[in-house]
MARVOVEX-359909 format. One record per residue (C-alpha): y negated, x, z negated. Coordinates in nm, 4 decimals. Example, Ala and Ser with C-alpha at 12.3 -4.5 7.8 and 13.67 -1.06 7.14 Angstrom:
<rs>
R         y         x         z
R    0.4500    1.2300   -0.7800
R    0.1060    1.3670   -0.7140
</rs>
This chain:
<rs>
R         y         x         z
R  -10.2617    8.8805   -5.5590
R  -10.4935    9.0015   -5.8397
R  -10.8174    9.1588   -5.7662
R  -10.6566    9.4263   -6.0388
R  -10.3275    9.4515   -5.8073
R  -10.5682    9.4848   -5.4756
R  -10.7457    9.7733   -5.5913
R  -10.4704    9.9707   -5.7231
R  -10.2640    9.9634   -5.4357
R  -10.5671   10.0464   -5.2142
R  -10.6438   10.3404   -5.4866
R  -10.2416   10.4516   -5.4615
R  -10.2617   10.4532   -5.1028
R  -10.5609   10.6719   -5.1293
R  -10.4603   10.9141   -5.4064
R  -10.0498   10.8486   -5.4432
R   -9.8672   10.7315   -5.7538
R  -10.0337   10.6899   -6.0723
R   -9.8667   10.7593   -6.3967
R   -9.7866   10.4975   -6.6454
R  -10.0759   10.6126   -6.8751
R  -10.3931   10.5539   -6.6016
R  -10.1779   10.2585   -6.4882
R  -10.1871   10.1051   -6.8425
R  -10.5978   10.1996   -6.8528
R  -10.6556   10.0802   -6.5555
R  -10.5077    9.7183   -6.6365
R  -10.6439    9.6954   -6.9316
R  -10.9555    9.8578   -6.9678
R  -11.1271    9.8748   -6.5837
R  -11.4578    9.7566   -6.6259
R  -11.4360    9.4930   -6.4136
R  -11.0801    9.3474   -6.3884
R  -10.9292    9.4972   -6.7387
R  -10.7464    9.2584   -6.9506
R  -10.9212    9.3406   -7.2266
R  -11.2729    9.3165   -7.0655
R  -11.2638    8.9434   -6.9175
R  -11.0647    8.7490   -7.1896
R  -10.9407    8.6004   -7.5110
R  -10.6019    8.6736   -7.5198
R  -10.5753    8.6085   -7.8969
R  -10.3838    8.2420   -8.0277
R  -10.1520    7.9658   -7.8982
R  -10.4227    7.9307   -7.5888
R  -10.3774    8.2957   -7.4988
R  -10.1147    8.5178   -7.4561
R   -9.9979    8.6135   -7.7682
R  -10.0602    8.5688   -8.1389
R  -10.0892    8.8626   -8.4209
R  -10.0770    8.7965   -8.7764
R  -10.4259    8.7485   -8.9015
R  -10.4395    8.4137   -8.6666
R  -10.0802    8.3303   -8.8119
R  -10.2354    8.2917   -9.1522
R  -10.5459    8.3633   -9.4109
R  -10.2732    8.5154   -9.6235
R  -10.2269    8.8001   -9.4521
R  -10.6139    8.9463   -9.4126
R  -10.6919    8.8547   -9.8363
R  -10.3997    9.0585   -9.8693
R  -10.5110    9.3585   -9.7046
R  -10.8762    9.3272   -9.8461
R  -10.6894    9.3108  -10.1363
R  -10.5768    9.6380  -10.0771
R  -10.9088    9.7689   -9.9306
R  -11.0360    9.6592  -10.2862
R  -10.7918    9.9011  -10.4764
R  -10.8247   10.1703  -10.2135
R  -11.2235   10.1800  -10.3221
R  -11.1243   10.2192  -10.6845
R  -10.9245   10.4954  -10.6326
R  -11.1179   10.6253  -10.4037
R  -11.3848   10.6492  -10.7676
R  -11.5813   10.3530  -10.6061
R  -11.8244   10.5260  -10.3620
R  -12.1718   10.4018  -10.3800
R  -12.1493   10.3802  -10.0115
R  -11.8075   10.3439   -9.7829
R  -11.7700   10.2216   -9.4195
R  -11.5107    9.9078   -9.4041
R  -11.4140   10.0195   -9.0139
R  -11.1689    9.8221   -8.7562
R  -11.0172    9.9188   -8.4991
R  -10.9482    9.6925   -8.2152
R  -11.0694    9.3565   -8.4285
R  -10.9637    9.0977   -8.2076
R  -11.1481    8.8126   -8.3098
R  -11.3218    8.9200   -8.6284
R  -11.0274    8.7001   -8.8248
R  -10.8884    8.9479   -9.0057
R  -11.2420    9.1176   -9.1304
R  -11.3276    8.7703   -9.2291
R  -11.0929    8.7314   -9.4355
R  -11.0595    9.0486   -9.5879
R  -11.4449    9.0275   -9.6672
R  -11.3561    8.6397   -9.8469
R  -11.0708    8.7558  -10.0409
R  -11.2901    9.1076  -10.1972
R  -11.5843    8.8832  -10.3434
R  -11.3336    8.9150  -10.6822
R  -11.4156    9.3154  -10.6973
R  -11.7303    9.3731  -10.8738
R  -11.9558    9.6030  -10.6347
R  -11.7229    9.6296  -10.3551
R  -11.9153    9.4186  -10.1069
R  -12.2043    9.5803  -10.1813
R  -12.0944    9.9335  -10.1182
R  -11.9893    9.8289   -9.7841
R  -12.0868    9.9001   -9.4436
R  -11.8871    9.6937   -9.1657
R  -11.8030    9.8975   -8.8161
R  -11.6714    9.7489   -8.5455
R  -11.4461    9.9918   -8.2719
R  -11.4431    9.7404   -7.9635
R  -11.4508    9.8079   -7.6017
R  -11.4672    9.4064   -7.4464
R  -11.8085    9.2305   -7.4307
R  -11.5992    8.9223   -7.4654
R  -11.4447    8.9958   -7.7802
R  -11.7721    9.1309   -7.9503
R  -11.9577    8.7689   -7.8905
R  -11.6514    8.6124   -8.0672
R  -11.6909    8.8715   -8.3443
R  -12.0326    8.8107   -8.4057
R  -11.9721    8.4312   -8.4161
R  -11.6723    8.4989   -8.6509
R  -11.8789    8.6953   -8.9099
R  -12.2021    8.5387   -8.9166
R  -12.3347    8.5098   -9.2682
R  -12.0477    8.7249   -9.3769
R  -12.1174    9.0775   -9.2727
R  -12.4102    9.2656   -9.0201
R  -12.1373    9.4877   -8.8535
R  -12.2342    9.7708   -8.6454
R  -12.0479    9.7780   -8.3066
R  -11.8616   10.0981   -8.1424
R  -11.7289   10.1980   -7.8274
R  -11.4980   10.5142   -7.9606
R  -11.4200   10.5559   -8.3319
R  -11.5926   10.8888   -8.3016
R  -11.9387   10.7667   -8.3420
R  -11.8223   10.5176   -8.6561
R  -11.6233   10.8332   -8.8655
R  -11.9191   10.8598   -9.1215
R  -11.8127   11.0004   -9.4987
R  -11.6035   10.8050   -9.6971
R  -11.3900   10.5444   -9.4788
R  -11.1445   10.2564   -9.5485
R  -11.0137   10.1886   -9.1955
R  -10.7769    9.9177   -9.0805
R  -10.6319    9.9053   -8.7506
R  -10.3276    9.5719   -8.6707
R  -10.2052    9.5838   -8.3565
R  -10.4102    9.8695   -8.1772
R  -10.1257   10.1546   -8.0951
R   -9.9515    9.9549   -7.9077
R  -10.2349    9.8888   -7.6559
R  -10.2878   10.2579   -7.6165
R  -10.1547   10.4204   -7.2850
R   -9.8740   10.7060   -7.3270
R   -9.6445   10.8409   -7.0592
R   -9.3263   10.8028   -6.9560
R   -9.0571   11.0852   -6.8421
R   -8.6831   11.0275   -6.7349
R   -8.4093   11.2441   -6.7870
R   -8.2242   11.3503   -6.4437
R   -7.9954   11.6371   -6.3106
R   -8.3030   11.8701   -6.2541
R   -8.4534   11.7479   -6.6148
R   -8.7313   11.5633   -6.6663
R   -8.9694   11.3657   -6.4180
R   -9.2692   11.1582   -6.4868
R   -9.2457   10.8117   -6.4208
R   -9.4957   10.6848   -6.2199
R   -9.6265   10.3273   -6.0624
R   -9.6065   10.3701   -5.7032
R   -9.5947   10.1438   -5.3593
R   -9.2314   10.0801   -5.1668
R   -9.1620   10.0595   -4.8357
R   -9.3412    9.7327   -4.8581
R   -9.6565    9.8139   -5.0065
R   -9.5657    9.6415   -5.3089
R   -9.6337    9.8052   -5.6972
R   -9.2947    9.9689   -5.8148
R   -9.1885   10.2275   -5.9975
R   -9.0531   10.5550   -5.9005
R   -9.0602   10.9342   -6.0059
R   -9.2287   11.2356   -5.9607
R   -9.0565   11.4958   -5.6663
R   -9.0919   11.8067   -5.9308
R   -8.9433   11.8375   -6.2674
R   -9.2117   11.8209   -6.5426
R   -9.1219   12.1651   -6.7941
R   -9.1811   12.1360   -7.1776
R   -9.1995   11.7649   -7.2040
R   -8.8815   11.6934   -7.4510
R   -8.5371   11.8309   -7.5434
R   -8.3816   12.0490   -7.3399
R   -8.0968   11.8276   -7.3538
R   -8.0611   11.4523   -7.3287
R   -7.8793   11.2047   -7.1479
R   -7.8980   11.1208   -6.7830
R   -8.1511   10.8117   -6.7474
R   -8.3086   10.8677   -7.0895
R   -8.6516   10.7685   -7.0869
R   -8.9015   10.9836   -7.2970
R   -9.2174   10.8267   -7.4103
R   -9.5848   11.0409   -7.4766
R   -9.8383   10.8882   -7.6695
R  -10.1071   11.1050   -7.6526
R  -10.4131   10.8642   -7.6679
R  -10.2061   10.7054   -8.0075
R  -10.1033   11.0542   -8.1376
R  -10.5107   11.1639   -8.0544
R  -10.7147   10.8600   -8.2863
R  -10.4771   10.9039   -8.5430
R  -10.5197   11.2845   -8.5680
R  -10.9170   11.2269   -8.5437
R  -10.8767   10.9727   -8.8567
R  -10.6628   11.1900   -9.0409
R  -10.8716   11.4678   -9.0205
R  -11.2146   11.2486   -9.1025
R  -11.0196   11.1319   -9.4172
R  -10.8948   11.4643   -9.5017
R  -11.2637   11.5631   -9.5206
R  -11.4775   11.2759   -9.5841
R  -11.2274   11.0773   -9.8171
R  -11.0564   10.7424   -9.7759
R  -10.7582   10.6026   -9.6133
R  -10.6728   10.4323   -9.3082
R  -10.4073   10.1856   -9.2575
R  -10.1784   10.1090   -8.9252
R   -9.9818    9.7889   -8.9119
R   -9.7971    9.7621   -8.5674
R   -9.4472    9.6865   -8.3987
R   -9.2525   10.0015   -8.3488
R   -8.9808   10.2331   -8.4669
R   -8.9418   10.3996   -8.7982
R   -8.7506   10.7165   -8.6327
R   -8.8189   10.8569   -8.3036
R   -8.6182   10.8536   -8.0428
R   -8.5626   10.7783   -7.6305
R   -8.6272   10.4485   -7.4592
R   -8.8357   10.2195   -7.2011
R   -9.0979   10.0158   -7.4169
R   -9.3207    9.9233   -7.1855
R   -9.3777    9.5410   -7.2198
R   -9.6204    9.2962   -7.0674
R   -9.6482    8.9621   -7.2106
R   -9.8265    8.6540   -7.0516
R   -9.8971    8.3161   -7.2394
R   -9.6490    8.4246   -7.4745
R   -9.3610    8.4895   -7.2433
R   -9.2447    8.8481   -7.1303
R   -9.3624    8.9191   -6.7746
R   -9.3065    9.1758   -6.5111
R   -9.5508    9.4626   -6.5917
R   -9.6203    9.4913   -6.1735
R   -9.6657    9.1794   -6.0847
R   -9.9648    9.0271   -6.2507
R  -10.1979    9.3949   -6.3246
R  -10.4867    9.2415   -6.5611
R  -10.3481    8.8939   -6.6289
R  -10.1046    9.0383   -6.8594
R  -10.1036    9.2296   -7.2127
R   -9.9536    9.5774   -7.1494
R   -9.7714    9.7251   -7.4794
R   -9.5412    9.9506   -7.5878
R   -9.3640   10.0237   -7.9318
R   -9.5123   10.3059   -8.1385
R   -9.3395   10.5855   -8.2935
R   -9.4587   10.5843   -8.6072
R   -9.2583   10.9144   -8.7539
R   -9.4824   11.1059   -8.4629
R   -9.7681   10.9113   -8.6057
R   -9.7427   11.0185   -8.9256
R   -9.6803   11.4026   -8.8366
R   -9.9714   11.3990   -8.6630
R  -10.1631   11.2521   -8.9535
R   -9.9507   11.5684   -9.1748
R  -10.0558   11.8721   -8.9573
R  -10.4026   11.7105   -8.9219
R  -10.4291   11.7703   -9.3155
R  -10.3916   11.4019   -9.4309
R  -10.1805   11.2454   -9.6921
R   -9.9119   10.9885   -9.5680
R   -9.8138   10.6372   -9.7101
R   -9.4450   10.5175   -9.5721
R   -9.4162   10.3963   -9.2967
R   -9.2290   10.1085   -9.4334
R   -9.1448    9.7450   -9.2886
R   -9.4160    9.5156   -9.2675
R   -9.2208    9.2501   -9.4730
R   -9.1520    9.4938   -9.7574
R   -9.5215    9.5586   -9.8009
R   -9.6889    9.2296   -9.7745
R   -9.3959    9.1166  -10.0452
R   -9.4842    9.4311  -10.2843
R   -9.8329    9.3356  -10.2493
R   -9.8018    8.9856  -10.3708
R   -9.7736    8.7814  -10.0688
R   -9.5087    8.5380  -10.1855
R   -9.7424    8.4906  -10.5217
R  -10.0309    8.4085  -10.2803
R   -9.8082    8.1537  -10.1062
R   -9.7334    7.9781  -10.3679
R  -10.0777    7.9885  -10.5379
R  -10.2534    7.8072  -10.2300
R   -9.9561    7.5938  -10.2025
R  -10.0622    7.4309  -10.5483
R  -10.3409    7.3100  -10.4101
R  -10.2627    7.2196  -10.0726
R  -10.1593    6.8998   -9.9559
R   -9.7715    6.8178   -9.8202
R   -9.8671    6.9168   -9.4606
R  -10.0576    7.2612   -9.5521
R   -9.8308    7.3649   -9.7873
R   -9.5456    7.3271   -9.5121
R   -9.7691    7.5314   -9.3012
R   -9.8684    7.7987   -9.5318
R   -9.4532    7.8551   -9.5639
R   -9.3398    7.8508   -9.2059
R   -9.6853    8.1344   -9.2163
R   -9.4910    8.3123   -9.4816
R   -9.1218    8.2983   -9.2981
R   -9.3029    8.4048   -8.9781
R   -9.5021    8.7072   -9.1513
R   -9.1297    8.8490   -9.3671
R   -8.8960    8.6994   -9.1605
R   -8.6060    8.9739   -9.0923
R   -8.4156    9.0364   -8.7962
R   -8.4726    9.3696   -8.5508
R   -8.7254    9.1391   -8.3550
R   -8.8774    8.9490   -8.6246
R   -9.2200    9.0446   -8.7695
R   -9.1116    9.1320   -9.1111
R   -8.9011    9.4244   -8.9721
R   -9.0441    9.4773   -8.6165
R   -9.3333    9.5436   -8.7375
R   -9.3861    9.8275   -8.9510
R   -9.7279    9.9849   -9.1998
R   -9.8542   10.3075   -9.2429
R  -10.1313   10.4446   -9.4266
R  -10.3563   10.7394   -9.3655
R  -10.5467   10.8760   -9.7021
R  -10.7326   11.2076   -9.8278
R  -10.4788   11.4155  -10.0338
R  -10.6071   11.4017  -10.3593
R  -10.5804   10.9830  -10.3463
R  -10.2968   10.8538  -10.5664
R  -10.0007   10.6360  -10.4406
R  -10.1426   10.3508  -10.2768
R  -10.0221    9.9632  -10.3243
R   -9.7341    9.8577  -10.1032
R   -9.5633   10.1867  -10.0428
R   -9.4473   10.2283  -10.4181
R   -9.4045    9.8725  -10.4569
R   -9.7058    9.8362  -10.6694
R   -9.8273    9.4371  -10.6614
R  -10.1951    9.3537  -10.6294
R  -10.3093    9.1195  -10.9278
R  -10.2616    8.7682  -10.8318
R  -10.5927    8.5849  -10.7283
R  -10.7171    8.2201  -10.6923
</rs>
């Protein structure tokens, strides 16, 4: 038994069932025994792999894109570069190698960091020595500073929501409880919860609440709204909203029971990206798709950038750099290219941004 799995069945004993939301925050952020606080999950050693450690190509692209964003944005003097949730500093680093082209851009820079693990923020450091002096953050509160270009892969997912299920007295929260056994499970709450979704829906549909999502994107939308700038969120999700369990835990690359290891696993779940962007909307922000992550990298030039480091690559790279390509735009309902899906967060008064008008990104060496 984890010392994670100990404590929370002591603390459910103590206070009764937890819902899925302080469950999720519990195993991954406790300060102690949080997934996120003791490890690197990141790479073919950890538990699971995102796409700037799949390939170069896919953080140049995006600084690529930060580049443009700045000359829309009338190329500020001054603009913070921020990250949310930056894993191992890859994708900064090469977003910051791949904008040395754009005259002035570096320079008006100033790198922020939004991380919560100690672990991860030594790795960072490491990672962008001698390219950047970033400035580290627990919340993105204290980094929202004027003008912002703000990049966040993978983060909604981590965030903890809750869950509700439809019965014959409507719906009840879902919560992470102890059987008869004193063993995690799940179970749901005696009293119906009122106002929580559709009047109507089908018996054993499963309603999902992202507040802590649907709450950092308002408070970027409404910075950018102000200050000027644009955020972008690439993550695995749904285009539409609608019901459904998406609660996931994944260990050394494998799906896992979410109950059984608390803290040894990656908790998840699949965003809802139309609720993302009408919260971005009614928090006075522009919106930018959201489209499929395949169709954007491809509008901004990816297959060009393949090809162009496969020139000068030898046999072996150059087989690598395309099985990096499949993997980034490969389709299929649980392939990246359409799993995963972008949306961008600007001030109104910005112009249609590259890969959501299928504007390419001049080619670069």
């Amino acid at each position: 038994m984890t010392a994670l799995k100990a404590e929370l069945i002591r603390l459910i004993a103590e206070e009764g069932p937890l819902p899925i939301s302080r469950f999720m925050a519990l195993c991954l952020g406790h300060p102690r025994h949080g997934y996120y606080r003791t490890r690197d999950p990141f790479g073919a050693q950890g538990d699971f792999t995102t796409a700037p450690e799949i390939s170069q190509m896919f953080g140049e692209i995006i600084g690529l894109w930060a580049a443009h964003l700045w000359q829309a944005m009338g190329q500020p003097a001054r603009v913070a570069l921020i990250e949310i949730g930056p894993g191992r500093g890859t994708l900064m680093a090469d977003m910051l190698r791949a904008t040395r082209v754009m005259p002035g851009f570096r320079e008006a820079l100033a790198v922020h960091l939004v991380e919560t693990s100690p672990v991860l923020r030594e790795i960072q450091a490491a990672t962008l020595a001698g390219k950047a002096e970033p400035v580290w953050h627990e919340r993105i509160e204290t980094a929202l500073e004027g003008p912002a270009i703000i990049v966040a892969n993978e983060l909604l997912d981590a965030l903890p929501l809750d869950q509700f299920v439809m019965t014959e007295q409507g719906w009840r929260e879902r919560l992470v409880g102890l059987d008869g056994e004193g063993r995690l499970a799940f179970g749901l709450a005696v009293a119906a919860s009122d106002g929580v979704g559709p009047a109507t829906a089908p018996t054993g549909a499963v309603l999902e609440q992202p507040l802590a999502a649907l709450s950092l994107v308002s408070t970027v939308a409404s910075h950018l709204a102000r200050a000027g700038g644009a955020a972008l969120f690439i993550d695995y999700g749904s285009l539409q909203s609608g019901f459904g369990d998406t609660l996931q835990a994944m260990r050394r690359h494998a799906f896992v029971d979410p109950l059984e290891e608390p803290g040894e696993a990656d908790l998840t779940v699949h965003v809802d990206f139309a609720r993302m962007a009408q919260a971005a909307l009614r928090a006075g922000a522009a919106i930018h798709g959201p489209v499929r992550q395949a169709d954007f990298l491809l509008a901004l030039g990816l297959a060009e950038r393949a090809q162009n480091l496969s020139t000068k690559a030898t046999p072996q790279q150059t087989a690598s750099i395309g099985a990096a390509f499949d993997r980034l735009t490969e389709r299929g309902e649980t392939a990246m290219g359409d799993l995963f899906k972008v949306l961008a967060i600007s001030h109104p008064g910005l112009p249609p941004l590259p890969g959501f008008d299928l504007h390419r990104l001049p080619e670069q060496g």
